[in-house]
PASEBA-1860 file (N, C-alpha, C; in nm, 3 decimals):
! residues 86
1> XXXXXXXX> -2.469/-1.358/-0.816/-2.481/-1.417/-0.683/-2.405/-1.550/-0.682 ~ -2.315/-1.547/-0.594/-2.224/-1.704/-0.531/-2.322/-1.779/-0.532 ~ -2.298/-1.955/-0.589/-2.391/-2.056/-0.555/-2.328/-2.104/-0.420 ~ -2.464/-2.147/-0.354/-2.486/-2.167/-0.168/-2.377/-2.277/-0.169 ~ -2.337/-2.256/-0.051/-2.217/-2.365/-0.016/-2.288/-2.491/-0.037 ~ -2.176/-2.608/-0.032/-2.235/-2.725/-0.018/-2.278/-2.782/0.119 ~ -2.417/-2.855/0.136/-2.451/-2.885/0.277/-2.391/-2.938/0.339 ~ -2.362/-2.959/0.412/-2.256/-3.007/0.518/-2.344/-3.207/0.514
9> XXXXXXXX> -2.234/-3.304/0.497/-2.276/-3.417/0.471/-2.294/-3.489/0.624 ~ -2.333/-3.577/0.665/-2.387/-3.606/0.781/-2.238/-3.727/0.855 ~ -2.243/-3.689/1.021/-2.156/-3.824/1.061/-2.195/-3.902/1.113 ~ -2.231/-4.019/1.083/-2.301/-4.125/1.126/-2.191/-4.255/1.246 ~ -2.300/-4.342/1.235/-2.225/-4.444/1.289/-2.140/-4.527/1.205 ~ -2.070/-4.634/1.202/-2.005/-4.714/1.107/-2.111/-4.821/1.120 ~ -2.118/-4.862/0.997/-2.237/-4.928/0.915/-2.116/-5.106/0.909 ~ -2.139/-5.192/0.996/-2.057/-5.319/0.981/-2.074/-5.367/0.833
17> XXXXXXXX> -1.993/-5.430/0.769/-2.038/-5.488/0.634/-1.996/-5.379/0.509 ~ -2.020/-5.281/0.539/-1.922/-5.171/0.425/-1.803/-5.145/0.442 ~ -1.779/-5.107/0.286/-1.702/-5.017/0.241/-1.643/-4.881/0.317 ~ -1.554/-4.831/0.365/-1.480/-4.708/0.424/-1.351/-4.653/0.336 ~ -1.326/-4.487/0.335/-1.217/-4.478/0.305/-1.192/-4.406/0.475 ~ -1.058/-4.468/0.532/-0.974/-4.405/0.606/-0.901/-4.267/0.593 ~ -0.933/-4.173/0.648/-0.873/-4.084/0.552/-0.727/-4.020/0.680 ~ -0.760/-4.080/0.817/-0.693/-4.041/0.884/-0.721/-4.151/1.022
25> XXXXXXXX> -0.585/-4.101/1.116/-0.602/-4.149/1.294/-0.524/-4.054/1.356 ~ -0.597/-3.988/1.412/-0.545/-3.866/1.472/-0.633/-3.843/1.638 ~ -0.579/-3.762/1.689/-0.656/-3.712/1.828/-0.797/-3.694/1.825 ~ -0.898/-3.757/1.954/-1.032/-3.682/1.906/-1.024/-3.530/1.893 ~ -1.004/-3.399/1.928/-0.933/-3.341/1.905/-0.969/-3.282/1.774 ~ -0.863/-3.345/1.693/-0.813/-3.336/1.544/-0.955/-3.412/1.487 ~ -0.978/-3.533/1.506/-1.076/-3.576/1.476/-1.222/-3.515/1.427 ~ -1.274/-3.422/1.538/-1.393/-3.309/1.491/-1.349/-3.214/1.391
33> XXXXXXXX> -1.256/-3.160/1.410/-1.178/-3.046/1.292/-1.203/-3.145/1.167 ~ -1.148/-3.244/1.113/-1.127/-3.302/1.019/-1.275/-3.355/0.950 ~ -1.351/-3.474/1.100/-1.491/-3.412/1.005/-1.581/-3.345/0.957 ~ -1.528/-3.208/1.020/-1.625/-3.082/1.000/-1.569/-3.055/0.872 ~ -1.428/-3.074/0.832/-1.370/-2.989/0.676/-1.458/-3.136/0.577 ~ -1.440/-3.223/0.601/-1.514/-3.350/0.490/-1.612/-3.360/0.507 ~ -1.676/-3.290/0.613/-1.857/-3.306/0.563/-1.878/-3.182/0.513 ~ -1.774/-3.058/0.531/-1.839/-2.953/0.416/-1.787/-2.953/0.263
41> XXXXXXXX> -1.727/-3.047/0.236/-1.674/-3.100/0.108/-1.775/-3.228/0.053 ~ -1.874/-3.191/0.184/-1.984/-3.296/0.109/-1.960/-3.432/0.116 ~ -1.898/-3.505/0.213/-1.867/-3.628/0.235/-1.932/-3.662/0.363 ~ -1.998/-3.771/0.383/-2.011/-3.874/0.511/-1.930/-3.892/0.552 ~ -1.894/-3.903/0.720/-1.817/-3.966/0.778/-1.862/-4.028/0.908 ~ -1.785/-4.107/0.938/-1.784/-4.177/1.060/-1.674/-4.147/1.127 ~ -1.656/-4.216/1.261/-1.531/-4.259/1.354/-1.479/-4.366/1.430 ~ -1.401/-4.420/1.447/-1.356/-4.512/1.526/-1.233/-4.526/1.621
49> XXXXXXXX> -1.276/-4.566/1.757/-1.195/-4.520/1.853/-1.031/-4.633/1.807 ~ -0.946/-4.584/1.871/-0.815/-4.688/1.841/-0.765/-4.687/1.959 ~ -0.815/-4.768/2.102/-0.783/-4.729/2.234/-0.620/-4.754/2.294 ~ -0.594/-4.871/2.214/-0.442/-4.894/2.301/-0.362/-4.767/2.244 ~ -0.405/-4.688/2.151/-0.313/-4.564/2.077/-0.380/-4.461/2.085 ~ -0.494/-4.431/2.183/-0.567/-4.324/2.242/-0.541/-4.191/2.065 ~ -0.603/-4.274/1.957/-0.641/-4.225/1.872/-0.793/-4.259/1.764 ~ -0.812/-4.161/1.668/-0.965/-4.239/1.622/-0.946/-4.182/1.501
57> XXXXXXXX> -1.047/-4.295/1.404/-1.007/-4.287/1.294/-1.128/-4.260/1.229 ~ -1.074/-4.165/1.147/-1.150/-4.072/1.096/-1.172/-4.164/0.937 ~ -1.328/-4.176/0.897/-1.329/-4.239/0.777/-1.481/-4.182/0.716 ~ -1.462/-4.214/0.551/-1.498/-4.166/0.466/-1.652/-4.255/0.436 ~ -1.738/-4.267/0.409/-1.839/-4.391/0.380/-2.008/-4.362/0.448 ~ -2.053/-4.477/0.456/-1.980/-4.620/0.365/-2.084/-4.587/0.183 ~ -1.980/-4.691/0.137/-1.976/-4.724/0.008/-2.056/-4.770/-0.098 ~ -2.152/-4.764/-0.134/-2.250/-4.899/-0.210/-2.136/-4.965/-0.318
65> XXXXXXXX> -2.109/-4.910/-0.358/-2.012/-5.022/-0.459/-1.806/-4.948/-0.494 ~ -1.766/-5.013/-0.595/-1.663/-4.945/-0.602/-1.598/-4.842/-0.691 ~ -1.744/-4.847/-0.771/-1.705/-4.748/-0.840/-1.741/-4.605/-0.765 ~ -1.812/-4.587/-0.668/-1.844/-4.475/-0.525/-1.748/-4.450/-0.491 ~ -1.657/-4.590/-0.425/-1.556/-4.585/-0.329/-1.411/-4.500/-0.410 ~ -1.362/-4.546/-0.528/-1.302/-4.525/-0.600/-1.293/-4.370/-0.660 ~ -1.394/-4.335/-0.695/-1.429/-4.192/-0.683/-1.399/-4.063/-0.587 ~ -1.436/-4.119/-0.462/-1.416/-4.088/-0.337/-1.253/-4.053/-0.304
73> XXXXXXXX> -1.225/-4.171/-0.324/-1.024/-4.162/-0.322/-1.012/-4.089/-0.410 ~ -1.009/-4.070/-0.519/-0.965/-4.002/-0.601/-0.984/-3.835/-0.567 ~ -1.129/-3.798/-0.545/-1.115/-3.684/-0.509/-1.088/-3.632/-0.345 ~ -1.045/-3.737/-0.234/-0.958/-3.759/-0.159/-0.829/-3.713/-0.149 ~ -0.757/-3.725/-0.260/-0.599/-3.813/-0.287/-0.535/-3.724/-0.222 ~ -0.584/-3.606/-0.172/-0.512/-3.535/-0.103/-0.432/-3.606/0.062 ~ -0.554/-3.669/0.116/-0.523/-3.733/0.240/-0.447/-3.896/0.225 ~ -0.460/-3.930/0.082/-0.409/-4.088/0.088/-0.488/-4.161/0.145
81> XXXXXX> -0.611/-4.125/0.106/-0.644/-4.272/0.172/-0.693/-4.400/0.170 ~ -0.750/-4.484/0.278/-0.694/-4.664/0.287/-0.839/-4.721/0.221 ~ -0.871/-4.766/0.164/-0.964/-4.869/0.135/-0.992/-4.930/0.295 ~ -1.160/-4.982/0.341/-1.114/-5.051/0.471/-1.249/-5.122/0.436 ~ -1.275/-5.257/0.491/-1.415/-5.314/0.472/-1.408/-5.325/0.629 ~ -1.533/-5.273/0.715/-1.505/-5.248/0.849/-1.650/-5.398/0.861
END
């Protein structure tokens, strides 16, 4: 028997004062697609609107420390993404 997928990780609000990885800014749109594939890879995410560029940014978090954050990118590295203290 296949072991059960992984649970789908939750999207919250952005938490001021943490740690984020950026993993994208794309269309809202694109935006739901993208956190539906990283919360079934078992990641938190958030969003943030980017209005003068009618885009939102899709991010990873937040962080308790850096050895989390660091981790995170790494098994990321696919998307490149930004370190952000929001």
């Amino acid at each position: 028997t296949p072991p059960p997928p992984p649970a789908a990780a939750s999207r919250g609000p952005l938490l001021k004062g943490n740690y984020y990885l950026q993993v994208a800014a794309v269309r809202d749109k694109d935006a739901s697609i993208l956190t539906d594939v990283l919360g079934k890879r078992g990641f938190s995410t958030a969003t943030e609107a980017v209005p003068e560029k009618a885009l939102v940014r899709v991010l990873v978090g937040p962080f308790k420390d850096a050895v989390a954050l660091n981790e995170a990118k790494e098994k990321l590295s696919d998307f490149r993404p930004i370190a952000r203290k929001i």
